[in-house]
C-alpha atoms as a printed R data frame, in Angstrom:
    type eleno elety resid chain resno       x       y       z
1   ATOM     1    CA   UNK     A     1 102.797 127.370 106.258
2   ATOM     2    CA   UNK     A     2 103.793 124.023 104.283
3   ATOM     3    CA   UNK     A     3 107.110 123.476 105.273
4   ATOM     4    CA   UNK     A     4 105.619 124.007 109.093
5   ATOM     5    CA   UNK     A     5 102.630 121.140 108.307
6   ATOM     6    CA   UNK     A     6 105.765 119.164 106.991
7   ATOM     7    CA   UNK     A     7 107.793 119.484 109.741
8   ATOM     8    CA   UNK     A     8 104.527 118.882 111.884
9   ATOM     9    CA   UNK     A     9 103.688 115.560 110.020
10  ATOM    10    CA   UNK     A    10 107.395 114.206 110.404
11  ATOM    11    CA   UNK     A    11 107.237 115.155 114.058
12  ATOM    12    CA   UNK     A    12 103.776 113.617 114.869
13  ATOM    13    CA   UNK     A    13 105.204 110.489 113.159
14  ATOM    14    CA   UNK     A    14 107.873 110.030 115.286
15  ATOM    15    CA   UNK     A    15 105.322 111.231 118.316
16  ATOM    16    CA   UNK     A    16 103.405 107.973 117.269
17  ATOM    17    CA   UNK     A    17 105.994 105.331 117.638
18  ATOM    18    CA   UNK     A    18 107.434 107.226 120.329
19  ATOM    19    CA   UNK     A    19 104.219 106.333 122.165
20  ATOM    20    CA   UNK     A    20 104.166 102.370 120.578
21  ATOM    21    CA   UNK     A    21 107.763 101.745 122.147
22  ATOM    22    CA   UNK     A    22 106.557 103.205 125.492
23  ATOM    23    CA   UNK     A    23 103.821 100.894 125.607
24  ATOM    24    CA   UNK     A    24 104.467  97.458 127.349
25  ATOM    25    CA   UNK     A    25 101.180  95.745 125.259
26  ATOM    26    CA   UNK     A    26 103.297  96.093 122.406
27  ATOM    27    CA   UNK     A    27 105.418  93.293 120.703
28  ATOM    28    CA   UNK     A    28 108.435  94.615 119.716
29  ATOM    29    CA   UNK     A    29 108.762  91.173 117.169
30  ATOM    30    CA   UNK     A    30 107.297  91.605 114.855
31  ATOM    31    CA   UNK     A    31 108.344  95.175 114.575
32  ATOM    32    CA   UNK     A    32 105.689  97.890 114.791
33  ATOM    33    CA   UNK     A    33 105.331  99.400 111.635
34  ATOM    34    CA   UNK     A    34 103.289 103.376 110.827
35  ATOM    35    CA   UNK     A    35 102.394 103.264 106.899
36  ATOM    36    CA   UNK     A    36 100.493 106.341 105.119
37  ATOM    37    CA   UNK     A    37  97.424 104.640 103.574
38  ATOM    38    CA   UNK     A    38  95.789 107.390 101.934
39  ATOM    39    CA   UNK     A    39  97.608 110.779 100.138
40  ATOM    40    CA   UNK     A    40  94.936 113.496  98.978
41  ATOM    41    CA   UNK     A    41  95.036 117.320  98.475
42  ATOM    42    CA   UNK     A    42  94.189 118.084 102.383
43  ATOM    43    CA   UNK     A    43  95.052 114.149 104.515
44  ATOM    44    CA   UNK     A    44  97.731 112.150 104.767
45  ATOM    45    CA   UNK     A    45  95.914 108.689 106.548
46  ATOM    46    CA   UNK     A    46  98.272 106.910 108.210
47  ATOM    47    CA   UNK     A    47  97.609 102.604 109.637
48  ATOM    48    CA   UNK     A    48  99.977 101.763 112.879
49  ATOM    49    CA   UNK     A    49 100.390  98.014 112.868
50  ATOM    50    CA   UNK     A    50 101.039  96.864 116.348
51  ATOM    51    CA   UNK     A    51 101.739  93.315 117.708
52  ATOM    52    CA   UNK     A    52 100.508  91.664 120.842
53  ATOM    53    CA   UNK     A    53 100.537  88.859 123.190
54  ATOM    54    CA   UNK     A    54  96.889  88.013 123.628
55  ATOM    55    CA   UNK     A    55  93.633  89.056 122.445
56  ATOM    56    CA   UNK     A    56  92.912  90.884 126.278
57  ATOM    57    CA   UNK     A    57  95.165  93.673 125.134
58  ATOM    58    CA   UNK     A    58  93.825  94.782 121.474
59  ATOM    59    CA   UNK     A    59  91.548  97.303 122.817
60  ATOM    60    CA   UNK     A    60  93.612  98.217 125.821
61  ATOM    61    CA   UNK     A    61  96.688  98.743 123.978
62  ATOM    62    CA   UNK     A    62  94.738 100.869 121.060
63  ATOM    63    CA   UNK     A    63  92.927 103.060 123.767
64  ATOM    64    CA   UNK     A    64  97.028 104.054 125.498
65  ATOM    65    CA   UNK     A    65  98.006 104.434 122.640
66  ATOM    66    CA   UNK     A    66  95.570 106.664 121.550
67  ATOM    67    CA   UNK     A    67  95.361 108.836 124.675
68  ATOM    68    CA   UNK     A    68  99.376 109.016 124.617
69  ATOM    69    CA   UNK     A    69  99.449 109.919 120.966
70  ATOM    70    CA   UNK     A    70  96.995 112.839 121.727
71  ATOM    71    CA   UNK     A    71  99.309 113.600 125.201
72  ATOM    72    CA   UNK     A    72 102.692 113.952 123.426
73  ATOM    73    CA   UNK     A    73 101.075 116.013 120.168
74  ATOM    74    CA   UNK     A    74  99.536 118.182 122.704
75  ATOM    75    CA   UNK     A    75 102.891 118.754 124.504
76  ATOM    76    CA   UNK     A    76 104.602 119.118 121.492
77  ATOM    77    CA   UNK     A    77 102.021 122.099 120.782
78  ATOM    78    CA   UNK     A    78 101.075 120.023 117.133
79  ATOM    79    CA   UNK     A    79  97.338 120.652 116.600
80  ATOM    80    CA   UNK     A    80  96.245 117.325 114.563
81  ATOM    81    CA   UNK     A    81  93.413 119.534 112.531
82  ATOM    82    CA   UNK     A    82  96.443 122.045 111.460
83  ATOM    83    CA   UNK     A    83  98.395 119.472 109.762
84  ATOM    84    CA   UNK     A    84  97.811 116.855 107.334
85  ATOM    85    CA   UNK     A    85  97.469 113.675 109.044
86  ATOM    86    CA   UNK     A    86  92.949 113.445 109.084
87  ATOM    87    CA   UNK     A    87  92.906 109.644 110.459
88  ATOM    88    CA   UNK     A    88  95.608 107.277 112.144
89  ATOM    89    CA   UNK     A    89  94.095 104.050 112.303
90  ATOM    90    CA   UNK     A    90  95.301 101.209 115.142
91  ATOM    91    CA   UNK     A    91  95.507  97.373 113.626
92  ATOM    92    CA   UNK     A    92  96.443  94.995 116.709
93  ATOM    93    CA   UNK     A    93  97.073  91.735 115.965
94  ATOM    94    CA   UNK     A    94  97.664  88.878 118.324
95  ATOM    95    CA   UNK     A    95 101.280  87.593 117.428
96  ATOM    96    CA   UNK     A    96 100.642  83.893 116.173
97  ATOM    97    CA   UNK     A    97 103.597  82.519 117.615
98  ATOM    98    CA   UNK     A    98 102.082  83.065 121.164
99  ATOM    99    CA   UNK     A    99  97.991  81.862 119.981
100 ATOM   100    CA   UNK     A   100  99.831  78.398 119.691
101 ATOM   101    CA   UNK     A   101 101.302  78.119 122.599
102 ATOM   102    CA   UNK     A   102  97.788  77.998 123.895
């Protein structure tokens, strides 16, 4: 049952910037980056940093992502609640770069 939760986790993972380099909101410089934020007994929290162009597409970006994240695990037959992962949390931030060209 572990080594299927690990296998799981490293699969969702790579489910979750599968979906980031799908999206066209996203910045691809600055990288994307997925970091685990928390480690306990039962989570593993995990923060997606995202980049994008303007402020209009923080919210729209999180929500694709977020509905594609849930798509792919779905597909992929990984039940989020059966593995480790308990929270991935979205940070989009406007790339500066682009706010001064404003």
């Amino acid at each position: 049952h572990a080594h299927r939760q690990v296998s799981d986790q490293a699969q969702a993972q790579q489910l979750i910037m599968q979906a980031v380099k799908e999206n066209p909101r996203v910045l691809h410089d600055p990288e994307p980056s997925l970091f685990v934020t928390h480690y306990g007994a039962t989570t593993l929290d995990h923060e997606l940093r995202i980049y994008v162009r303007e402020l209009g597409d923080r919210s729209a970006a999180t929500d694709e992502l977020i509905r594609r994240v849930d798509q792919l695990l779905r597909d992929a037959g990984i039940n989020i609640e059966m593995i480790t992962t308990s929270e991935i949390r979205i940070t989009a931030v406007v790339r500066q770069a682009d706010m001064a060209d404003r």
